[in-house]
C-alpha positions in Angstrom: 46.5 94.9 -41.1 43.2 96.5 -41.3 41.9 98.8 -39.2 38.5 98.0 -39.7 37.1 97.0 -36.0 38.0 99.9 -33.5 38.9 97.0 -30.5 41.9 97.0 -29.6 44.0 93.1 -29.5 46.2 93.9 -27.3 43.8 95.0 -24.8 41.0 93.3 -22.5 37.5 93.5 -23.5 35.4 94.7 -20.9 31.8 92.3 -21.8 30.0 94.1 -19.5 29.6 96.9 -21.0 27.4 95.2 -22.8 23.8 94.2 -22.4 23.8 90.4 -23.2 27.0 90.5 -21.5 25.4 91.5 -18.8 22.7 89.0 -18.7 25.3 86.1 -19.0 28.2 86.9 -16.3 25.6 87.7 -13.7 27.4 85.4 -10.5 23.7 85.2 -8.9 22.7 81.5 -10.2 25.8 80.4 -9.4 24.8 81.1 -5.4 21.4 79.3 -6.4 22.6 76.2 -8.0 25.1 75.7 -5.4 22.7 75.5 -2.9 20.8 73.1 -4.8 23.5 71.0 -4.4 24.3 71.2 -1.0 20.7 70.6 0.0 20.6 67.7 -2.7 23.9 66.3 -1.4 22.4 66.7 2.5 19.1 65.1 1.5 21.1 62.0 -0.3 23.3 61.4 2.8 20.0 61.5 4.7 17.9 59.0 2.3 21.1 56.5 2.4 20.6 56.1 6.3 17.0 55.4 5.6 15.5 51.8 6.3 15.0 49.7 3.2 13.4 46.1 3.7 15.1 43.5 2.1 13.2 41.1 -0.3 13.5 38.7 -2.6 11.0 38.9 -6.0 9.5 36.1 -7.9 6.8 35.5 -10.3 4.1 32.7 -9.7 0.8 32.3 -10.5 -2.7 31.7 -8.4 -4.1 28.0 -7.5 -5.8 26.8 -4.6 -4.6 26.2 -1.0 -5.6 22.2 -1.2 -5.5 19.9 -4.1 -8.5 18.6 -3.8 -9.8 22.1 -4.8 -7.7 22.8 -7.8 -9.3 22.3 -11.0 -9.5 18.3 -11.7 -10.1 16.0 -15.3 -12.5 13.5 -15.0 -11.4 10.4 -16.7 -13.0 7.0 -17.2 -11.1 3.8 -15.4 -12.4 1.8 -18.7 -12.5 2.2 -22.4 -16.1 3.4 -23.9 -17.9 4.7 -26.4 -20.4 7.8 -25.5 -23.5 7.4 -25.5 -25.7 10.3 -24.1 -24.4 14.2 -23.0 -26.4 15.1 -20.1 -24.8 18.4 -19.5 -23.6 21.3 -21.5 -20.2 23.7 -20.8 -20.5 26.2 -18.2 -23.3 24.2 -16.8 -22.9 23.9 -13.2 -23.1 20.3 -11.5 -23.7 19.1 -7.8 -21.3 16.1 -6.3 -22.7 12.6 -8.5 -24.7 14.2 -10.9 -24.5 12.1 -14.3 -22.3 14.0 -16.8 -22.3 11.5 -19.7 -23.5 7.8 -20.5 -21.0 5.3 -22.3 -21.2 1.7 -23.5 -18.9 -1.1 -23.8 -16.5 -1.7 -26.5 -14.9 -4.8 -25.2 -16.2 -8.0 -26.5 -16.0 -9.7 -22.8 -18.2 -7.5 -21.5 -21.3 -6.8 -24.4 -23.5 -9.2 -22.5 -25.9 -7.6 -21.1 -26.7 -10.7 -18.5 -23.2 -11.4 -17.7 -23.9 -10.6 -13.8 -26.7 -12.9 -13.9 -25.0 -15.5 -15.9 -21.7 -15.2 -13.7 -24.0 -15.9 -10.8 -25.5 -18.6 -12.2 -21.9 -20.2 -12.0 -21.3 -19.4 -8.4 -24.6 -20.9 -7.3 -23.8 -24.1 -9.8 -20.1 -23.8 -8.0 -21.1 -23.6 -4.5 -23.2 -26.7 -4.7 -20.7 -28.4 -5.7 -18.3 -27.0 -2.7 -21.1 -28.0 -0.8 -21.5 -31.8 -2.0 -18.0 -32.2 -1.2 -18.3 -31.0 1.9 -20.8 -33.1 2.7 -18.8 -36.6 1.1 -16.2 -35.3 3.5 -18.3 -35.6 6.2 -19.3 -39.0 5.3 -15.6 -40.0 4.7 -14.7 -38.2 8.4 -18.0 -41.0 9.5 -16.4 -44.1 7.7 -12.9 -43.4 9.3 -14.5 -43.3 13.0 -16.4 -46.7 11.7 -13.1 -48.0 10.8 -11.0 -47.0 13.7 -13.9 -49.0 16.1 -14.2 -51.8 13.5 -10.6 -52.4 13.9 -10.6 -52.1 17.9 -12.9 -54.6 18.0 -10.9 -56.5 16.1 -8.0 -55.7 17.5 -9.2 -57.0 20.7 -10.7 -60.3 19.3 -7.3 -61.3 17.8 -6.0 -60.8 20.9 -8.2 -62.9 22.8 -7.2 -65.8 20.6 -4.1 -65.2 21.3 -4.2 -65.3 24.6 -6.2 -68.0 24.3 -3.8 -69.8 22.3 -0.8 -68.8 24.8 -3.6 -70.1 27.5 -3.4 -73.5 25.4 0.0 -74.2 25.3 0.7 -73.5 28.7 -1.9 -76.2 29.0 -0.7 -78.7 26.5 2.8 -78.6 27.9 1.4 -79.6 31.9 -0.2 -82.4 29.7 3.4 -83.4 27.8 4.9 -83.4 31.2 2.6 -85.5 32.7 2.6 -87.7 29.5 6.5 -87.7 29.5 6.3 -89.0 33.3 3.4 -91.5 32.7 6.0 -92.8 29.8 9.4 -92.4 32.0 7.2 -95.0 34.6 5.6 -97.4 32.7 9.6 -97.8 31.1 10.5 -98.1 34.8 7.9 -100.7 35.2 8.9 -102.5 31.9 12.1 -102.5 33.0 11.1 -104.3 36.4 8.6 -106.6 35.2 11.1 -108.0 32.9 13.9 -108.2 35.3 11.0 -110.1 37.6 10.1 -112.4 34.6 13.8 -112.9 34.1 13.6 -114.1 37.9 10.6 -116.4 37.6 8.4 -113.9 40.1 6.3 -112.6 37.0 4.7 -114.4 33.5 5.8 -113.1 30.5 2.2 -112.1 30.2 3.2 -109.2 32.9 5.7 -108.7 30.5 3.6 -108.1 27.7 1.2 -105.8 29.7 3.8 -103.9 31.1 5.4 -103.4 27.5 1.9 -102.5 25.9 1.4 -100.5 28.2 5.2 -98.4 28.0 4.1 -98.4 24.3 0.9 -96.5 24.8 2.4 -94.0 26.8 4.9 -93.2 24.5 2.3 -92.6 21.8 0.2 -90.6 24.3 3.2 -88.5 25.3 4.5 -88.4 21.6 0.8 -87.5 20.6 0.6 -84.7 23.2 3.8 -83.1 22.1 2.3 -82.9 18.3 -0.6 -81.0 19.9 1.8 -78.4 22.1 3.3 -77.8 18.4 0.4 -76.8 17.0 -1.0 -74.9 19.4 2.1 -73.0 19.1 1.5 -73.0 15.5 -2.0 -71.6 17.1 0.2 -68.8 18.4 1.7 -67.8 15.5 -1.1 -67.6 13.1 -2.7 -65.7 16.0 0.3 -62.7 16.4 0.4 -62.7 12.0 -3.5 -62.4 12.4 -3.3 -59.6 14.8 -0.3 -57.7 13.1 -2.4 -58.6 9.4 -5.9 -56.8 11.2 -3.5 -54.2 12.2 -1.9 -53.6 8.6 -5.4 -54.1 6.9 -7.4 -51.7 8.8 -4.8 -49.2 8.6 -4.7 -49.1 4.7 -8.4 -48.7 4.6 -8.5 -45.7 7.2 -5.4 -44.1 4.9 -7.5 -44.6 1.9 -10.4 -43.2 3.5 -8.2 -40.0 4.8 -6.7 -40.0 1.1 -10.5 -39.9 -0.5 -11.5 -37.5 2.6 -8.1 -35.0 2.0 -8.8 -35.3 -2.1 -12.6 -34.4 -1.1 -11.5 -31.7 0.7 -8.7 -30.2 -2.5 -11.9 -30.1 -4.6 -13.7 -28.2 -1.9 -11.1 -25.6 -2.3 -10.6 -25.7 -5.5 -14.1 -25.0 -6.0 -14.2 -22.5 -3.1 -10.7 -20.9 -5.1 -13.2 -20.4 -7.9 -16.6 -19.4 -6.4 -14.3 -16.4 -5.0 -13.1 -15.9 -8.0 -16.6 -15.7 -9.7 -17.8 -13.4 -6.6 -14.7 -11.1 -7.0 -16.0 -11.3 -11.2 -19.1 -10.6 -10.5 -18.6 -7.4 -8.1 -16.3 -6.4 -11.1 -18.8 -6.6 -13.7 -21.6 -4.9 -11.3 -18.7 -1.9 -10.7 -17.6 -1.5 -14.2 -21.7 -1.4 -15.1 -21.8 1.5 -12.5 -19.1 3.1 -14.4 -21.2 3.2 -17.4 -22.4 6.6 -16.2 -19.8 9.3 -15.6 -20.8 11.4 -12.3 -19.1 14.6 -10.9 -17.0 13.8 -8.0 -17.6 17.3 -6.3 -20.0 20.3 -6.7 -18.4 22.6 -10.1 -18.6 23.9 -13.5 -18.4 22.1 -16.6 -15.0 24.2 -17.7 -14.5 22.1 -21.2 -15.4 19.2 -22.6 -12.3 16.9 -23.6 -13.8 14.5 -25.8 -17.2 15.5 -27.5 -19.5 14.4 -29.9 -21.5 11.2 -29.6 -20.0 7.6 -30.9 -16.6 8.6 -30.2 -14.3 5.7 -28.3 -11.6 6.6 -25.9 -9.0 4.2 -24.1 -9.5 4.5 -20.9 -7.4 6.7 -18.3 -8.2 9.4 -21.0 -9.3 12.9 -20.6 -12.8 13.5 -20.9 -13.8 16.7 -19.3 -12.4 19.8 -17.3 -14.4 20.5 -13.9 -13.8 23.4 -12.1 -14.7 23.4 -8.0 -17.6 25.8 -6.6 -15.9 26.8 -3.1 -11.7 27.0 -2.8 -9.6 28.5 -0.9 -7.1 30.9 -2.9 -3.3 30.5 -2.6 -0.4 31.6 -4.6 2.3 29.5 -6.1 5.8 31.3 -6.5 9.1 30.4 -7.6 12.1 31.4 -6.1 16.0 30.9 -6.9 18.5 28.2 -5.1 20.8 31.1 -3.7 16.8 32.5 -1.7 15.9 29.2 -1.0 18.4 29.2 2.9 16.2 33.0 2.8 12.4 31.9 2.7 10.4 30.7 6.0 7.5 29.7 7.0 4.9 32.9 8.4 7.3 35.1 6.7 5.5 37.8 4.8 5.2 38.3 1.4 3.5 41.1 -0.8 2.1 40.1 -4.0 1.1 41.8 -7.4 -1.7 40.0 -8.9 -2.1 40.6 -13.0 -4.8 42.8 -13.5 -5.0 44.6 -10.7 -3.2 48.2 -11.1 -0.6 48.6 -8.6 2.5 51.2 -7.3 5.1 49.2 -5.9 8.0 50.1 -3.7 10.0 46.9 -2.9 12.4 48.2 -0.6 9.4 50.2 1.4 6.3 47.5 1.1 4.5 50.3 3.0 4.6 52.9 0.9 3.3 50.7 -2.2 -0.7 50.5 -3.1 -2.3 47.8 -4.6 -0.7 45.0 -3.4 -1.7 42.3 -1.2 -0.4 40.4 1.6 0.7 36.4 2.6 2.4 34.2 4.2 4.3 31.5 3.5 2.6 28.0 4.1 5.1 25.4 2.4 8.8 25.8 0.9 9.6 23.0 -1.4 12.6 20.5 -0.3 12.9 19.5 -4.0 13.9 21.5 -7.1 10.9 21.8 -9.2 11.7 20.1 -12.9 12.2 22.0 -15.7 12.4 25.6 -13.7 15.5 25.4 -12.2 13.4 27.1 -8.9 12.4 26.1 -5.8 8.2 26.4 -5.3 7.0 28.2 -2.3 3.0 28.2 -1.3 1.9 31.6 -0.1 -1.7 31.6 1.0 -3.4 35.0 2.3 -2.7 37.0 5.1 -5.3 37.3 7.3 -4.5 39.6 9.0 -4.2 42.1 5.4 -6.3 43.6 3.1 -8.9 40.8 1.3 -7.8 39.2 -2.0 -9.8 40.6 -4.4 -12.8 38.7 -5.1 -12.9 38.9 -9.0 -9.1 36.7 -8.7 -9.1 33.3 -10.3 -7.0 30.3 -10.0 -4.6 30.1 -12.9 -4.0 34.1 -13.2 -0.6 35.6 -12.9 1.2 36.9 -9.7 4.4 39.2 -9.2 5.3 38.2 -5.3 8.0 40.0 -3.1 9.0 38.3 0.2 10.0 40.8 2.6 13.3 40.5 4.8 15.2 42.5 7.4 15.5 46.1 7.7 18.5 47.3 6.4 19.9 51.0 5.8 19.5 51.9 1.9 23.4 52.4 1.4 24.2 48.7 2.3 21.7 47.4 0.6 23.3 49.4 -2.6 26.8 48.4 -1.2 25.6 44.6 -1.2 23.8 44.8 -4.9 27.4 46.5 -6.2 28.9 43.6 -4.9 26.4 40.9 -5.9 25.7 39.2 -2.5 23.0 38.0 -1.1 20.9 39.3 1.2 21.3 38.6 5.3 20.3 35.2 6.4 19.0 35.1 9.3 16.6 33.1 11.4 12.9 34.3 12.2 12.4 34.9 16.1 9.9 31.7 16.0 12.6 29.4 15.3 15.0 30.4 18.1 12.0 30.4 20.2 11.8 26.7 19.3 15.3 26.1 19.5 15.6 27.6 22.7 12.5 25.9 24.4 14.3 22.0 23.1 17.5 23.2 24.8 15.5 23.4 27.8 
């Protein structure tokens, strides 16, 4: 080989005698470095021990606490054309202040008299309910006339009949005594002849006697003719009585039939007066909804429907009103597995769009710009189309002020805070992929406790 470098291979080279050698196998960074990791490794153990709070993050957006101040569409109950604008966007309006004018487009209701007219009807209708009350009053007269008529009636055909039951108790005393007047002048008949037979009497006797048998007979013969008709009399009397009976009571049904037909009309009529009435307060509410007011004090946000001459069905948008004075809340979503997780009163910190913001989930202390709540509702029901449960946060009063500026419909980052929890089990439980620790807030095991008792 070559001579041509005077090291030696076969023996060590000694770098430091060297200057850049010297430099690079000093041990003295070694000692710093490895203190640097000790004290790194020391303050790592340490920080794993620390607290960390539990939560559970969602995003949401701001509304109002109660519907009736969340931002509402006007629509009109009936179909229209529009008429006059009586406002302009952004304009604010007080509670029944006329927004808009509209006009009919349903040929039912283009007369412009049709109140008037439709009360023209009821009064025409109600005279007539009232003519048949009053027939029905004169038919409720004519039945009491006819239920006296026929008592007095009643009572006379009774009367003959007693009379005629009077008579034939008569009429028979007088057959009797006929029938015995006949039975003795037989008896004397009888004797005279045996007499004239004898020589004591003249058949002149005879012939008396005998005339005078006949004439009884005839008398008693003649009386029993009249005790047949008189029960004839009795007869005619009962079929009289039970005919005054059946006549009088087909004229009191036919008066109750006119009286109860009377009184179907007066109903009907009645049915249809309330009919007009309830017509009539429709057409004077639908002319009321000519004009469209604001149901509450707002701004004009955006008008639906503009222009003038333009029809709309009704139920239709019109226009956008936004409330003066509401109440801020926050509406959040939160998964099925947090759901067992959220309570109501439990705290939450929330990010609101716009608003700069350091946030420290795990330590809501240490974070700026956020902004507390509290949880007012948890929905029962998965909300459609998310997959999420909804949870209502309104503000904490008892935190810093929402920011004045915020308005409904802005976005919202929200972090419910749980239990405290040392930072190396809350990375042991994310490795894992478990859920945080249910538990139960200390109000509801107050409450539980307090029904136990």
């Amino acid at each position: 080989m070559l001579n041509i470098s005077q090291n030696k291979l076969n023996k060590p080279l000694d770098l430091d005698r060297f200057n850049a050698g010297k430099k690079v196998m000093k041990r003295k960074h070694f000692k710093y470095f490895n203190r640097f990791l000790g004290g790194f490794a020391i303050f790592t153990i340490i920080l794993l021990f620390l607290p960390w709070t539990q939560n559970i993050s969602g995003n949401g957006f701001v509304t109002t606490l109660t519907p009736a101040q969340r931002p509402l569409t006007l629509q009109s109950p009936i179909a229209g054309q529009i008429e006059e604008w009586y406002v302009r966007e952004g304009d604010r309006v007080r509670k029944g202040d006329t927004i808009l004018r509209i006009s009919e487009v349903k040929s039912e209701y283009m007369d412009p008299n049709l109140v008037a007219r439709t009360g023209q009807q009821i009064d025409a209708k109600s005279a007539s309910a009232l003519s048949y009350r009053e027939k029905i009053a004169q038919l409720g007269n004519q039945i009491v006339a006819l239920q006296e008529e026929r008592r007095l009636k009643l009572d006379q055909a009774k009367n003959k009949l007693l009379q005629a039951k009077l008579k034939i108790v008569q009429d028979s005393i007088d057959l009797i005594a006929a029938k015995n007047d006949e039975r003795i002048a037989q008896i004397q008949l009888e004797r005279t002849e045996l007499l004239e037979k004898d020589g004591f009497k003249s058949p002149a006797d005879v012939e008396d006697k005998n005339l005078k048998a006949r004439t009884t007979m005839a008398k008693a013969n003649s009386q029993e003719q009249k005790l047949l008709q008189t029960r004839n009399d009795v007869i005619n009397a009962e079929i009289e009585l039970g005919r005054i009976q059946q006549e009088y009571v087909e004229k009191i049904a036919k008066a109750r039939g006119d009286q109860f037909t009377a009184q179907s009309s007066q109903l009907d009529v009645e049915a249809q007066v309330s009919k007009l009435e309830t017509d009539r307060t429709n057409y004077q509410i639908r002319t009321d909804l000519y004009y469209v007011t604001a149901p509450q004090d707002g701004f004009l946000n955006k008008a639906i429907v503009g222009g003038l001459g333009v029809t709309f069905k009704e139920g239709e948008p019109l226009i956008n009103i936004m409330p003066i004075n509401y109440d801020l809340a926050v509406e959040t979503f939160v998964e099925p597995i947090d759901l067992p997780l959220m309570h109501k009163g439990e705290h939450v910190r929330i990010q609101f769009d716009g608003w700069p913001a350091i946030v420290f989930s795990g330590w809501p202390n240490a974070s700026y710009g956020t902004y507390g709540a509290k949880v007012l509702a948890v929905e029962t029901f998965i909300t459609e189309g998310t997959g999420k449960y909804r949870v209502l946060l309104a503000p904490d009063e008892e935190d810093h002020t929402w920011p004045d500026a915020l308005r409904p419909g802005s976005g919202a980052r929200t972090i419910a805070l749980l239990e405290d929890v040392p930072i190396w089990y809350e990375l042991w439980r994310r490795l894992n992929g478990f859920p945080a620790n249910y538990y139960t807030p200390e109000t509801t095991k107050k409450g539980k406790d307090e029904k136990k008792k």
